[in-house]
C-alpha positions in Angstrom: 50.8 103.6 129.1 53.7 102.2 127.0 55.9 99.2 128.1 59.0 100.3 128.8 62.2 99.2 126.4 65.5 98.8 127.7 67.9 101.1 126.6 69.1 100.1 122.7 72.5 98.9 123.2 75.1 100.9 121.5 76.6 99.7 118.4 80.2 97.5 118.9 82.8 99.2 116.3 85.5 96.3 114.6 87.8 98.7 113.2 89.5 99.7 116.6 90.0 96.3 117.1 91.8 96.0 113.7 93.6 99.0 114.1 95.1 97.4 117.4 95.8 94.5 116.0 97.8 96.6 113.1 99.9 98.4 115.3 101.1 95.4 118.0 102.1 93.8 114.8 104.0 96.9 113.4 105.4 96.7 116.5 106.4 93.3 116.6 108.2 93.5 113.2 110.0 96.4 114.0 111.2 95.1 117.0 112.3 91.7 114.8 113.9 94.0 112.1 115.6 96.2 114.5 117.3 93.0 115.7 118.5 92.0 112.8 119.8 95.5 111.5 121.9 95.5 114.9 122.8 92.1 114.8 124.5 92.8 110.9 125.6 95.7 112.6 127.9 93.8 114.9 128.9 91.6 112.5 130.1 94.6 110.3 132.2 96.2 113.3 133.8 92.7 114.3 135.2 92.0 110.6 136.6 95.4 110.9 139.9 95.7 111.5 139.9 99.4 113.0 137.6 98.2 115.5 140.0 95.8 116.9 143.1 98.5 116.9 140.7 100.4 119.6 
């Protein structure tokens, strides 16, 4: 009879792991961009004067 063999481990895949990593920092930056879009936003509106007739 044969010696048994463990079971071959199956192979450990890199790209999801760089996929993740590609879309928590496309999140990140759009969170940091959205910020400053509504932060020049704001400063738009308050140097407007029909915003402060309202």
């Amino acid at each position: 009879m044969s010696d048994p063999q463990p079971p071959a481990k199956p192979p450990r895949y890199k790209w999801p792991w760089v996929v993740l990593a590609a879309v928590i920092l496309f999140v990140i930056l759009a969170i940091i961009w959205m910020g400053f879009a509504v932060q020049k936003v704001r400063q738009e509106r308050g140097f407007s004067p029909a915003a402060r007739a309202r």
